[in-house]
C-alpha positions in Angstrom: -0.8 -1.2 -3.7 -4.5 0.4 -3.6 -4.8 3.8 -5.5 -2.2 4.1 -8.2 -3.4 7.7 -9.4 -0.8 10.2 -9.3 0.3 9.7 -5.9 0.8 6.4 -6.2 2.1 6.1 -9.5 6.4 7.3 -8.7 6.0 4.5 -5.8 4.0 1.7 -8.3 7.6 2.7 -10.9 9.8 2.5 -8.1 8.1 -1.1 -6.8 8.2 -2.4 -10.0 11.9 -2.5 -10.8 12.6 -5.0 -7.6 12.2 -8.5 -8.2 9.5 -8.7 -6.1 5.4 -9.3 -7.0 4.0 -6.0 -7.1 -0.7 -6.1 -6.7 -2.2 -3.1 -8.3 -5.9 -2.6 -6.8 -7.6 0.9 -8.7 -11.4 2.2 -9.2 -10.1 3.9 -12.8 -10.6 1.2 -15.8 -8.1 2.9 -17.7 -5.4 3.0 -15.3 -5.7 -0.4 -14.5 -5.8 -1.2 -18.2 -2.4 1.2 -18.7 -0.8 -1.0 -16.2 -1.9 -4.6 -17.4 -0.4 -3.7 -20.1 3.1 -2.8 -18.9 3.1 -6.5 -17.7 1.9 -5.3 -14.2 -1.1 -7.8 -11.9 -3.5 -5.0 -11.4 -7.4 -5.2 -10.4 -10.2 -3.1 -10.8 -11.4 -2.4 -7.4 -11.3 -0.6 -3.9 -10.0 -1.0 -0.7 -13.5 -1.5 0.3 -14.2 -4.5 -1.5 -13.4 -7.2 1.0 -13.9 -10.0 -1.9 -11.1 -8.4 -4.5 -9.1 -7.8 -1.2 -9.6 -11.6 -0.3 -8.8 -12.4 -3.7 -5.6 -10.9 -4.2 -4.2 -11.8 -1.3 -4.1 -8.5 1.2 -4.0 -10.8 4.1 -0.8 -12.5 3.1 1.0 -9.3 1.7 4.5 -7.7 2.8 4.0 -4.8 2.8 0.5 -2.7 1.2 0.0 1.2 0.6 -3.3 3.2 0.1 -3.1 6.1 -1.6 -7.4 6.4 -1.4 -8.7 9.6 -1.0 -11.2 8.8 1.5 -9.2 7.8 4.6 -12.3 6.1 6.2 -12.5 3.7 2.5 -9.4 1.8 4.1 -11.2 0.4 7.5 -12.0 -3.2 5.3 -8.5 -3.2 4.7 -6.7 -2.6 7.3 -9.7 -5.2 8.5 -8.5 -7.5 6.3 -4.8 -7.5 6.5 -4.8 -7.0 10.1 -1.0 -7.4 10.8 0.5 -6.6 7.6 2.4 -3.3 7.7 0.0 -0.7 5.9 1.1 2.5 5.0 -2.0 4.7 4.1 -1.8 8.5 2.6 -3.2 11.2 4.9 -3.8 14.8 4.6 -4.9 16.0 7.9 -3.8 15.2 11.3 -7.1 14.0 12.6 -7.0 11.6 9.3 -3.4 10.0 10.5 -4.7 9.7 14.2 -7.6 7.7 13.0 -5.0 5.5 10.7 -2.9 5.1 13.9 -5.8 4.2 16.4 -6.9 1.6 13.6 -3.5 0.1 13.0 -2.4 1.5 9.9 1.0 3.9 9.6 -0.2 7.2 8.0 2.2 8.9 5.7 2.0 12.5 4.7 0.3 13.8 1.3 1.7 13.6 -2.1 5.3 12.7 -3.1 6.1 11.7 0.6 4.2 8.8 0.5 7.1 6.4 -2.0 9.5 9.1 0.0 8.4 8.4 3.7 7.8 4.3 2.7 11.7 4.1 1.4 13.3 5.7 4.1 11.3 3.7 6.8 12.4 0.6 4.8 15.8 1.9 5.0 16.4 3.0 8.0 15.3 -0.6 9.1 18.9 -1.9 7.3 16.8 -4.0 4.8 17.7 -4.2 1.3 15.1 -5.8 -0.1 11.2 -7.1 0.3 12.2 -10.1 1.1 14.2 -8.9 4.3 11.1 -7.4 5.4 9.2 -10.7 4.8 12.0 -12.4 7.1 11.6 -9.6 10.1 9.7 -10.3 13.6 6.7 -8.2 13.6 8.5 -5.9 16.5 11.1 -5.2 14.2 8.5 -4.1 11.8 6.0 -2.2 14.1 
């Protein structure tokens, strides 16, 4: 997960109850302080910093969200985990065409985001991460 301000924070609590690794990448010290401390992996970072997204992994991830602000912030990551499902918060239409034309799966402001990402996941019949992990990448697209 990248951004886990208030948007992404009801998704990070919902995430963190599977028994699945859950990656925490945030710009705020604090935050990322708050949530090492609840026992949580979480970096101090951005989704433009292609080293930290190297470092923890993007590339070889399930499933990521962005909850940035600044849509154009996620090109190195959807860069860098090209072909990992990326579900990336957008507040304009022009914002989610960009996302679309550069491969990410735009997801509409605030609370939809964790809203939006659980009903795609369920709606694909899966029941957990690792039924994702186990999909073709048709299924998933």
């Amino acid at each position: 997960m990248v951004g886990a301000g208030s948007t992404g924070m009801p998704l990070l609590e919902t995430l963190v109850i599977t028994p699945h690794r859950v990656i925490v990448v945030d710009d705020d010290p604090q935050l990322v302080d708050r949530i090492r401390a609840a026992g949580i992996e979480a970096h101090r970072g951005d989704a433009t910093n292609r080293g930290l997204l190297r470092r923890v992994g993007a590339s070889d991830a399930r499933v990521i969200v962005s909850t940035v602000t600044r849509i154009e912030d996620n090109e190195p990551l959807l860069e860098e985990a090209r072909g990992v499902p990326i579900f990336v918060r957008a507040f304009e239409d022009a914002e989610a065409e960009w996302l679309t034309a550069h491969g990410a799966r735009p997801v509409g402001y605030g609370d939809a985001a964790a809203d939006s990402f659980l009903e795609w996941f369920d709606r694909r019949g899966w029941e957990t991460a690792d039924d994702l992990a186990d999909a073709e990448l048709e299924d998933v697209l």
